[in-house]
C-alpha positions in Angstrom: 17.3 -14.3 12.5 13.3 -15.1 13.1 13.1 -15.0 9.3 15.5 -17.8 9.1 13.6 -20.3 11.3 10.5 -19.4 9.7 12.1 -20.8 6.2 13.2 -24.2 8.2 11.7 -27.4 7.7 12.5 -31.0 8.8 13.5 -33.8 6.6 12.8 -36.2 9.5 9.7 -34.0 11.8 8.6 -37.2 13.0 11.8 -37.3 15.5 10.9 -34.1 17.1 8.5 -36.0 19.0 12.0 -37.3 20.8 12.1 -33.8 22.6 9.2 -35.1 24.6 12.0 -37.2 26.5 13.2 -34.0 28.2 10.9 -33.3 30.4 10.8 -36.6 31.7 14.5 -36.5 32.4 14.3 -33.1 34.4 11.0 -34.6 36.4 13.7 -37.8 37.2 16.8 -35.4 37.9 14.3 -32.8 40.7 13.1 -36.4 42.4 16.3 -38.0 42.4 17.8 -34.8 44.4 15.1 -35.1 46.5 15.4 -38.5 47.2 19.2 -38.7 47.7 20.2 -35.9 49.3 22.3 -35.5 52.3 21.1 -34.0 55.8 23.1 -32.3 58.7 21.6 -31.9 61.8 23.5 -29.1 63.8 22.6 -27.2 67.2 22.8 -23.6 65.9 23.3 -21.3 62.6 25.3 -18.7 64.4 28.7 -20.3 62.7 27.0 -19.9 59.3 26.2 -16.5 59.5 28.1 -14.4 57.3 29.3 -17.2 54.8 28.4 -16.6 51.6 27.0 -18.7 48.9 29.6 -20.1 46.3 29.4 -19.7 42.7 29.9 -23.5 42.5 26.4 -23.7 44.7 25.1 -21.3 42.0 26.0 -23.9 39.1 25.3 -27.0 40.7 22.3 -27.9 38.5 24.3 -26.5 35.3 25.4 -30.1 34.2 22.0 -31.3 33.8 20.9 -28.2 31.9 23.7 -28.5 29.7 23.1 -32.6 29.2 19.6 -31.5 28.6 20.7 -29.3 26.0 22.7 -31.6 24.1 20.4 -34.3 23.8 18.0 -31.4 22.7 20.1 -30.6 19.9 20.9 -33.5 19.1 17.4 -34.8 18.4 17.1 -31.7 16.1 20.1 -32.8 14.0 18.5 -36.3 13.5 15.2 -34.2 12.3 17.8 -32.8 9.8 16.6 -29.0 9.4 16.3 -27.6 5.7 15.9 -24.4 4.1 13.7 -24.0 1.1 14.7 -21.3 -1.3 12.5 -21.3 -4.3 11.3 -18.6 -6.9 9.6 -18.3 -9.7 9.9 -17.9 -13.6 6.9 -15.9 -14.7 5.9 -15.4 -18.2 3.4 -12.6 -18.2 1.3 -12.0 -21.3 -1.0 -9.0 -21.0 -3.9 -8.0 -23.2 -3.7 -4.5 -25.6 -6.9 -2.9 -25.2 -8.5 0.6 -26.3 -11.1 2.1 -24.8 -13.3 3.7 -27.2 -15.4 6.7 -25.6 -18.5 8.7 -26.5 -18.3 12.4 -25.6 -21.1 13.7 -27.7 -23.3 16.3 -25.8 -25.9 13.5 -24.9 -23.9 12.3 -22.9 -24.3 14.6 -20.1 -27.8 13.4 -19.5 -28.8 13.0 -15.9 -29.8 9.3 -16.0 -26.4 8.4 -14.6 -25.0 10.4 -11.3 -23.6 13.1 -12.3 -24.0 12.1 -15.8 -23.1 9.5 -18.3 -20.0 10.7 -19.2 -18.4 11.5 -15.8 -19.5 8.0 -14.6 -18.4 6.4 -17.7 -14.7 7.8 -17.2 -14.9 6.9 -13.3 -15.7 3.3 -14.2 -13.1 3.5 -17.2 -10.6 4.3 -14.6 -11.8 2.0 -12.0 -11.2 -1.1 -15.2 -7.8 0.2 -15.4 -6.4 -0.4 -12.3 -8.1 -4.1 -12.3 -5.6 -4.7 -15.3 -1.8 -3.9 -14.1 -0.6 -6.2 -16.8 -2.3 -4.5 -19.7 -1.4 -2.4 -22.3 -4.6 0.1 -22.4 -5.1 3.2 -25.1 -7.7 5.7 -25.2 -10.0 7.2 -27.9 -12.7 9.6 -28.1 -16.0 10.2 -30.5 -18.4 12.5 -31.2 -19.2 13.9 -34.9 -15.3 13.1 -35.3 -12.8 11.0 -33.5 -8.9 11.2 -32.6 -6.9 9.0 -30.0 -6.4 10.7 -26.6 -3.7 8.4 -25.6 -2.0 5.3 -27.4 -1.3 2.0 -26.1 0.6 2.1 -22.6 1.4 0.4 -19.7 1.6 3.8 -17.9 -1.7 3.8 -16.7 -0.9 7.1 -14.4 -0.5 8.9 -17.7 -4.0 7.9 -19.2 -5.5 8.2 -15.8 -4.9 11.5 -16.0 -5.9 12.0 -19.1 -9.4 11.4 -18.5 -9.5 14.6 -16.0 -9.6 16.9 -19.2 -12.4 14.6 -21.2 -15.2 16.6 -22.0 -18.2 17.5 -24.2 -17.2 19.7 -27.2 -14.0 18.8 -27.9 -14.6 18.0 -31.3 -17.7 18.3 -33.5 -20.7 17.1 -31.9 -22.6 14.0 -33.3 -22.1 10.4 -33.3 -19.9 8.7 -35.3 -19.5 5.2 -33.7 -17.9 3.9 -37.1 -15.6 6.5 -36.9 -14.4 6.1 -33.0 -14.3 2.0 -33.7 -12.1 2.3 -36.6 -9.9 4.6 -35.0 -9.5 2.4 -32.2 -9.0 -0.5 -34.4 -6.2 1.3 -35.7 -4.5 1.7 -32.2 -4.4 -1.7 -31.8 -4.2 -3.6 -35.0 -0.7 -4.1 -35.3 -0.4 -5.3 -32.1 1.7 -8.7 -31.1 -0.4 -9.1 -28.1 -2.0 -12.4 -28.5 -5.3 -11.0 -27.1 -6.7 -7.0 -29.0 -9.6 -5.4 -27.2 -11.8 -2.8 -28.2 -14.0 -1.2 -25.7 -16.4 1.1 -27.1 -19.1 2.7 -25.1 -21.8 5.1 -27.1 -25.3 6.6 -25.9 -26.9 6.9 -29.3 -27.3 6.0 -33.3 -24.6 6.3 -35.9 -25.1 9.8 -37.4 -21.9 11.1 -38.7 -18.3 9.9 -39.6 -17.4 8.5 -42.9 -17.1 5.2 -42.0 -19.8 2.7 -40.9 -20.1 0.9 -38.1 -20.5 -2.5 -39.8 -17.7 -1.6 -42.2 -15.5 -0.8 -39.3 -16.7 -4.1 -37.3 -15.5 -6.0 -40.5 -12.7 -4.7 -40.1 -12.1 -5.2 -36.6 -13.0 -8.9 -37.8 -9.7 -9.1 -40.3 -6.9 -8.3 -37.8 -8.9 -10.1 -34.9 -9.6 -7.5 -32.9 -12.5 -8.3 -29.8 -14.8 -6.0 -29.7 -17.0 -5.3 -26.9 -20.4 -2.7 -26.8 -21.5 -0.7 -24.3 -25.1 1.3 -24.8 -25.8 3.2 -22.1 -29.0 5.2 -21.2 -32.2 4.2 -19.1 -34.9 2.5 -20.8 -38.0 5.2 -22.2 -37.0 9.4 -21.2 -33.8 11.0 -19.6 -33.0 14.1 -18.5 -30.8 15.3 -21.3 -29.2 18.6 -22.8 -31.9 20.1 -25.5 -30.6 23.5 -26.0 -26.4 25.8 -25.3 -26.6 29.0 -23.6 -24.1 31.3 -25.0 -22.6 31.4 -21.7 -22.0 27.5 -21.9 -24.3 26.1 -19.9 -27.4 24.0 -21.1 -31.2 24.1 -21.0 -32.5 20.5 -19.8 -35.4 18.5 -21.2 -37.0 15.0 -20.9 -35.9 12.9 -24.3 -36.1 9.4 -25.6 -33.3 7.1 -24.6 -32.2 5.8 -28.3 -29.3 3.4 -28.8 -29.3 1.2 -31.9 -28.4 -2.1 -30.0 -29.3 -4.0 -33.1 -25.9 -2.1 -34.7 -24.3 -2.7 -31.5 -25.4 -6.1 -31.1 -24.3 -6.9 -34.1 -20.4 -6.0 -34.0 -20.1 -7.2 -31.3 -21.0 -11.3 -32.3 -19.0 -10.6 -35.2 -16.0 -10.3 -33.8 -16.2 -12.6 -30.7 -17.3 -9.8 -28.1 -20.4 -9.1 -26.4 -22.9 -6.4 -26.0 -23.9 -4.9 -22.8 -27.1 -2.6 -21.6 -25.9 -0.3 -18.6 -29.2 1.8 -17.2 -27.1 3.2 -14.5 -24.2 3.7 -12.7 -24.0 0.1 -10.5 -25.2 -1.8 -13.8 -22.2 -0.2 -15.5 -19.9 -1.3 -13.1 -21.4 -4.4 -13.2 -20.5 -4.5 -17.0 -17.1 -3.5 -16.9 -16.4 -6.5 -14.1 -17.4 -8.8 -16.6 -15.7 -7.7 -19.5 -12.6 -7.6 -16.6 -13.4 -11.7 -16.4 -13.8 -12.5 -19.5 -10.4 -10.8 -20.9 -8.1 -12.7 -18.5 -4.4 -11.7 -18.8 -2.3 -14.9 -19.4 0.6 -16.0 -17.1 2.7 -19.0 -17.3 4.7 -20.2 -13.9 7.7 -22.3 -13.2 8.8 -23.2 -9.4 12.2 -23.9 -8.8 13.2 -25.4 -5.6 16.5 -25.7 -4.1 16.6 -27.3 -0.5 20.0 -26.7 1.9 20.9 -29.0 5.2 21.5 -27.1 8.6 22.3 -29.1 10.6 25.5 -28.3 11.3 24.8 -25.5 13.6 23.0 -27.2 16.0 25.6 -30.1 16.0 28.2 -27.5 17.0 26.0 -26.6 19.7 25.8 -29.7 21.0 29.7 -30.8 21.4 29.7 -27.4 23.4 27.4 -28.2 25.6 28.9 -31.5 26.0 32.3 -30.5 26.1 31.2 -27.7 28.9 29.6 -30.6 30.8 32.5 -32.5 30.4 35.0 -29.2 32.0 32.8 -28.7 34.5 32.3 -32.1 35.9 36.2 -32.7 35.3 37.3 -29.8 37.0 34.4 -27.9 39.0 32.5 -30.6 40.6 34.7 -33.6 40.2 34.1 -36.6 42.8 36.3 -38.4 45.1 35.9 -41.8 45.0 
């Protein structure tokens, strides 16, 4: 019911201001009783007692409530109250993108907290849920690369996925021509208008059979975006030098190298950018931009459709005037 009146507009508000006649009829109505009424002067109450008070007494001001209401309602027919239904026609075009991700043993370096690979996959997953409209697919590098998840709009599944990324799941190394191309693949025959490649690395191109550049030309023939990520503080990082048997790693302070030149490079030639990240905020930072720049597309239409109802509030008006009419006809009618 309260929804209802919330939908209503007026055709005519302006006449609402009308309503502003009421109380000036009531204030006439309490000063004319005032004025006009009758007195009784009488000796004693004692042959009143006991007499009980009528339930025409009880009604007697009905008749101006009643006219009052009318008028009421009839001012809000004149304002002629509509509904507005409307909805929308929304064309959604969403954008196919792959994130390409480096889980070579570097990557557990302590320059990001806990390290660069854990914060690269909370930030991956972070991007995700800022892109409901998206198609988004998943491969990982090191020495070799293979797709962890294919394009989807489930992103609960690829969410997930990332729990069980690690170091060591293939062949250690870095072959960044290898996970582009791979991810190029993913996406190349897509009919999205818009084909992403996100690919993050911490180092230089040292295994794979396929080169980065050759794999950015690629990228360049089907139109497929491709955007860089190096990560890694600038000069020495905490990183993994040496493998205990028993899994664990011995630490040591190493050079930060990333060949951003390479980098740099695939990304301008296929439209993308390249990115820096030196730690965790700067890599959020990063993947909010990329989230502006690769804006899903969506097309409206608004359809309205307006409906009159007024024809409620005119029925309650003739009943208020016909109930004004009974009762001054047959409740409290004069004698001349």
């Amino acid at each position: 019911m309260f929804d209802f009146f919330n939908d209503i507009t007026f055709a005519n508000k302006d006449l609402l201001w009308l309503l502003l006649v009421i109380p000036v009829i009531l204030a006439w109505y309490i000063w004319k009783s005032k004025t006009y009424s009758a007195e009784l002067s009488v000796s004693t109450f004692q042959n009143f007692e006991g007499v009980k008070i009528s339930l025409k007494q009880y009604l007697r001001h009905s008749l101006i409530l009643l006219r009052l209401a009318a008028i009421a309602l009839l001012i809000v027919v004149l304002a002629r109250p509509q509904s507005r239904s409307s909805w929308k026609d929304v064309k959604t075009e969403g954008i196919d993108i792959v994130m390409a991700l480096d889980i070579s043993g570097s990557m557990l370096a302590k320059d990001f907290k806990p390290d660069r690979l854990e914060a690269a996959k909370e930030v991956a997953q972070d991007f995700i849920d800022s892109r409901p409209n998206d198609r988004i697919g998943l491969v990982i590098f090191s020495g070799e690369s293979f797709t962890q998840c294919p394009l989807t709009s489930d992103h609960a599944v690829i969410k997930n996925l990332f729990a069980g990324i690690h170091t060591g799941m293939v062949a250690d190394g870095t072959a960044i021509g290898n996970g582009l191309s791979t991810a190029i693949t993913r996406v190349k025959d897509s009919k999205a208008k818009s084909k992403v490649v996100i690919l993050l690395t911490d180092g230089v191109n040292n295994q794979g059979q396929i080169a980065p550049i050759t794999a950015a030309e690629i990228a360049e023939a089907f139109g497929v975006r491709v955007y860089t990520i190096g990560v890694g503080t600038l000069g020495k990082a905490l990183s993994p030098v040496a493998m205990y048997p028993d899994g664990t790693y011995e630490y040591g302070y190493v050079d930060v190298t990333i060949d951003e030149p390479t980098l740099t490079e695939i990304a301008e030639m296929t439209g993308g950018k390249y990115f820096r990240a030196t730690n965790n905020d700067k890599l959020k930072d990063i993947y909010k931009e990329i989230d502006r720049l690769e804006k899903t597309i969506f097309e409206e239409k608004n359809f309205t459709n307006k409906a009159e109802h007024f024809l409620p509030f005119a029925i309650a008006a003739g009943i208020a005037l016909l109930l004004e009419f009974l009762l001054k006809s047959f409740v409290f009618r004069s004698i001349p």
